[in-house]
N, C-alpha and C positions, 0 to 999 in steps of 0.2 A: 029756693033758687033765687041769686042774688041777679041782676041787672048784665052783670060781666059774670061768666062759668067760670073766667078761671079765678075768679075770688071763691068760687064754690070747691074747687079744688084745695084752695089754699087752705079753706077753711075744713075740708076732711084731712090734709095732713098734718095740718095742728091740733087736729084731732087724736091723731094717728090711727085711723080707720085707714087704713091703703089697701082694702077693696071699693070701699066708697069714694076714696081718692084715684083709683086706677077708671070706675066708672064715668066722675064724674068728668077728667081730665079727657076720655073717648066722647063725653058729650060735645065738651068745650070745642074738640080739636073736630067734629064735624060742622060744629055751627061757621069756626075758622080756621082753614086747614096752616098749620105751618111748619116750616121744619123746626121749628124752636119746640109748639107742641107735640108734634111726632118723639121728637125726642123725650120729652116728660114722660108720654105714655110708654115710651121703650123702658124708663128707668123706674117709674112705677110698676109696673111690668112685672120686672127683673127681682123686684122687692117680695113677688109674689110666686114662689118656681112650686112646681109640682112634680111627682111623683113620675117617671115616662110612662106613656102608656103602653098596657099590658099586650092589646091583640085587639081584633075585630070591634068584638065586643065590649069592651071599654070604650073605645072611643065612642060609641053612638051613645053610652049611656054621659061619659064625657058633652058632648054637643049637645044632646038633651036639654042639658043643664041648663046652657045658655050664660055659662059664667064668664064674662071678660076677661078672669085671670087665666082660662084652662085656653085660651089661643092659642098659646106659645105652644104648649103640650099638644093640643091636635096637630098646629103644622108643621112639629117636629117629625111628624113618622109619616105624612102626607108622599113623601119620597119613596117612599118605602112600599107602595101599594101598585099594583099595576094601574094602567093609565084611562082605565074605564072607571075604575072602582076611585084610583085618584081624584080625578076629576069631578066626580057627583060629590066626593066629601069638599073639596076644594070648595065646590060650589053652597054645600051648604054651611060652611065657616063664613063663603062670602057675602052669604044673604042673612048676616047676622048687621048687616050693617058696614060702612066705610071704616078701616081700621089700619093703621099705621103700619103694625105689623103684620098684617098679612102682604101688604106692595111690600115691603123691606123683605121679607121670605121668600115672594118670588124672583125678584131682584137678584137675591142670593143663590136660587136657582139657576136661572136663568147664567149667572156667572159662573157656576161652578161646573157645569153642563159640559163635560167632554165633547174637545173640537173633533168633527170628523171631516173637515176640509184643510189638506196639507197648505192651500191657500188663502185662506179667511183669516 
């Protein structure tokens, strides 16, 4: 670990390690949140897609894992679950840590979210 993270970043993607690049870049961008970093970790991210997930069961064994690249893939289907069972998964993607992309999901949520006020 170098003095400044994001030279440890730079330094996994000259690598070209972009799972070690996607980790290191979620270190960086906790120690200093910005949207320049949010942004890297979206595009490192994006460098890394996975398979959708299958059912129940995958996902927990998914989250398990504890992989930084397998985010995207949990709160892809996070929509898709009723709002009890949502919400505890929701909650344990959130307790992995501050993450870019999980505010950018809900965000996206939250926008896409059919209005039911003919006045709002």
């Amino acid at each position: 670990m170098t003095a400044d993270p994001w030279d440890d970043v730079a330094a996994a993607v000259a690598a070209a390690d972009p799972h070690r690049a996607l980790a290191e870049a979620l270190d960086a961008w906790r120690a200093a949140p910005s949207p320049e970093g949010a942004e890297l970790v979206e595009a490192l991210s994006a460098r890394l897609p996975g398979a959708p997930l299958g059912g129940v069961d995958e996902w927990g064994f998914v989250q398990a894992r504890a992989d930084p690249a397998d985010v995207p893939r949990l709160l892809a289907v996070l929509p898709t679950y009723g709002p009890v069972q949502g919400l505890s998964r929701l909650r344990l993607v959130l307790g992995r840590g501050a993450d870019p992309r999980t505010s950018a999901a809900l965000v996206g949520w939250l926008e896409d979210r059919p209005r039911r006020c003919a006045t709002c």
